[in-house]
C-alpha positions as CSV (number, residue, x, y, z in Angstrom):
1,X,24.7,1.7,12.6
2,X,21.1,0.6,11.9
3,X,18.5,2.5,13.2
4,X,15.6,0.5,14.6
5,X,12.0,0.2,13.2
6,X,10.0,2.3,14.7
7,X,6.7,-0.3,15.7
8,X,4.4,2.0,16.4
9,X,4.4,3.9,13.0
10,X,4.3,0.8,11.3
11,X,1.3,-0.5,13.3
12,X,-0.6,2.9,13.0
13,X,0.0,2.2,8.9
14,X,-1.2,-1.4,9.0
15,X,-4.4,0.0,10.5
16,X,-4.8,2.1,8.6
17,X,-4.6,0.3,5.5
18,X,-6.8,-2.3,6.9
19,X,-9.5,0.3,7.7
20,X,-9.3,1.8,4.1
21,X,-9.9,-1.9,2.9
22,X,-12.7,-2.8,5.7
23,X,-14.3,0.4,3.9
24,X,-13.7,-0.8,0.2
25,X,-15.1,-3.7,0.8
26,X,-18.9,-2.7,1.9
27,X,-18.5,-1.4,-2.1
28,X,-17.8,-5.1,-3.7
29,X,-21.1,-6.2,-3.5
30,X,-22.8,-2.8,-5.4
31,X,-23.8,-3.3,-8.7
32,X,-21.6,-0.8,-10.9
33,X,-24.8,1.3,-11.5
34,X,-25.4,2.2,-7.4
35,X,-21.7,2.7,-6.8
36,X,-21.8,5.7,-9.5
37,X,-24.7,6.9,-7.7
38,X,-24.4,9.7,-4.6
39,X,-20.8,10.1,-3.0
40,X,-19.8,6.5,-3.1
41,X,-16.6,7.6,-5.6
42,X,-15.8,9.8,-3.8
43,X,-15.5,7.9,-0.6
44,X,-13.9,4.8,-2.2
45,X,-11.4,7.3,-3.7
46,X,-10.5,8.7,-0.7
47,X,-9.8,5.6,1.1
48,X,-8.2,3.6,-1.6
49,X,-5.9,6.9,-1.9
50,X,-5.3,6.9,1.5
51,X,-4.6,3.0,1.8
52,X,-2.2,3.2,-0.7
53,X,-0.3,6.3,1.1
54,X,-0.3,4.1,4.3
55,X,1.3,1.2,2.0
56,X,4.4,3.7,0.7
57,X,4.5,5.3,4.1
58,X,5.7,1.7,5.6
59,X,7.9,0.6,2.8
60,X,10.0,3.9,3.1
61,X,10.1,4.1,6.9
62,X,11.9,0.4,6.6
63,X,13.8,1.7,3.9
64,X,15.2,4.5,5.7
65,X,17.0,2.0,8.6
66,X,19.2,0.0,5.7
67,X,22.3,2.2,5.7
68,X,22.7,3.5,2.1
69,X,19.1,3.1,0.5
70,X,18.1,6.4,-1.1
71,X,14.3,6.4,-2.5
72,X,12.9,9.1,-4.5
73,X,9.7,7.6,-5.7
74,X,7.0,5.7,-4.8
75,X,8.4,3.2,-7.5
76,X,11.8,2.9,-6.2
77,X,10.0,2.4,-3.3
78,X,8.4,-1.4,-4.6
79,X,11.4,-2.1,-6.2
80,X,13.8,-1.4,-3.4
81,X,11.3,-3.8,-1.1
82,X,11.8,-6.1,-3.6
83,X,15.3,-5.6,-4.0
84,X,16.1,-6.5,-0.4
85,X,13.9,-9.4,0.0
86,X,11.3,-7.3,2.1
87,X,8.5,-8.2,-0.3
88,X,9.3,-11.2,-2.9
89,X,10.5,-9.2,-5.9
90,X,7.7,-10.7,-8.2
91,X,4.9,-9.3,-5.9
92,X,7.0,-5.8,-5.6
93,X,7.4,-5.5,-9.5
94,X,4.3,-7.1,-10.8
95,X,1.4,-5.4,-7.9
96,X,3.6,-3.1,-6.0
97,X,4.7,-0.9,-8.8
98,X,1.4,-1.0,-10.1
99,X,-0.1,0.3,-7.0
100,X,2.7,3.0,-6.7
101,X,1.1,4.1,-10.0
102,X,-2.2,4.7,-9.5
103,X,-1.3,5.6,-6.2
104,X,0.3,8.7,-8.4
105,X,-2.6,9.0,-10.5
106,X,-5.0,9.4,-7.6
107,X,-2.8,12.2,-6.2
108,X,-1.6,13.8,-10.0
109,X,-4.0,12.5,-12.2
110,X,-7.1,12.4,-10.0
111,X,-9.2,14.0,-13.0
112,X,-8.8,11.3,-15.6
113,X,-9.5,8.5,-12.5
114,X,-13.1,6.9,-14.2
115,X,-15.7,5.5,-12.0
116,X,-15.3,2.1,-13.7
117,X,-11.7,1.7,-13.3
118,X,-11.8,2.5,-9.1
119,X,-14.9,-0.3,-9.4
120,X,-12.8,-2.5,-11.1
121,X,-10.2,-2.1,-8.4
122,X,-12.8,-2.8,-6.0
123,X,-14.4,-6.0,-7.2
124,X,-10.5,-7.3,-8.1
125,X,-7.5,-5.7,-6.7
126,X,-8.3,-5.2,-2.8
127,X,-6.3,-8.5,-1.5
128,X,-3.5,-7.4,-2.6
129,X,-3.2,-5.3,0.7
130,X,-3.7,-8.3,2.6
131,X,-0.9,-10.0,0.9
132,X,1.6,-6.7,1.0
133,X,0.5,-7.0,5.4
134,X,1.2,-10.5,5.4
135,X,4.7,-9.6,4.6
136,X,4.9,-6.6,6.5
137,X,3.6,-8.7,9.9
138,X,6.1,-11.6,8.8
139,X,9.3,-8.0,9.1
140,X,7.8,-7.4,13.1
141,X,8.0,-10.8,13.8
142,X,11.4,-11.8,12.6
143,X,13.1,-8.2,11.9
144,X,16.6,-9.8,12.5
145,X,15.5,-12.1,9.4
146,X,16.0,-8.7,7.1
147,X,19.0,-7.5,9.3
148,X,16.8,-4.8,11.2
149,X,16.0,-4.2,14.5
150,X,12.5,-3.0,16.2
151,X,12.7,0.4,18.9
C-alpha cells in the first residue's frame, strides 16, 4: 500500500527553502570584504543551513511513501531521488550529494566552514535550489507520474 504525500509538509519545505534563498540572495551583490563584516556569516549560515535541511526534509518525506526505500543519510537521500527518477540522477549525484555534504559540514563541521567558501556559495551555487523545486513542483503536479499519490 502507498501512503500518500502529505502536500502540506512539502509546501511548508518549499517555502521555506525559497525564503532561505530570498535571504541569500540580498548577500550576492556584497563585496567579499562587507559580507565578512558584522553578523552577515552568521545569518547566511544560518539560512543556507536551514535551506538545505528543508531540501533533505522533502526528499525523505517522498522517500518514505515508496514501499521498501530505507535511507540513512542525507546522501542516500540524493541518490535514492535519483535512483527513482524523482530528480534526474545526474543533478542528484553531481549537486545533490554535494549539497548533502556541506549540508553535514554546516551541522558537524560548522568550525572549519570559512567565510569565503559560504561567499562562494553565495555568488555561485544558490540556483541550484530553484532547479531541485522545479522538480519537486513537477512530483505535486503529476504524483501518479512517480507512482505516488498526494493526501
Amino acid at each position: 500500500m502507498i501512503i500518500p504525500l502529505n502536500k502540506e509538509v512539502i509546501l511548508s519545505r518549499i517555502r521555506e527553502i525559497e525564503k532561505g534563498k530570498e535571504k541569500l540572495l540580498r548577500f550576492k551583490d556584497y563585496p567579499l570584504e562587507e559580507f565578512k563584516s558584522g553578523e552577515n556569516f552568521a545569518i547566511a549560515e544560518h539560512y543556507l543551513r536551514r535551506a538545505l535541511e528543508a531540501v533533505f526534509d522533502i526528499g525523505n518525506h517522498i522517500l518514505s511513501r515508496i514501499p521498501g526505500i530505507r535511507v540513512s543519510t542525507y546522501k542516500d537521500i540524493a541518490l535514492k531521488l535519483g535512483e527513482y527518477g524523482i530528480i534526474p540522477g545526474k543533478f542528484a549525484k553531481e549537486v545533490l550529494v554535494k549539497m548533502a555534504g556541506y549540508r553535514n559540514r554546516l551541522v558537524h563541521f560548522y568550525a572549519e566552514v570559512s567565510i569565503e567558501e559560504l561567499y562562494y556559495i553565495i555568488q555561485n551555487n544558490l540556483n541550484d535550489f530553484d532547479e531541485y523545486l522545479k522538480y519537486i513542483k513537477d512530483l505535486l503536479e503529476n504524483p501518479e507520474k512517480f507512482g505516488l499519490t498526494l493526501e
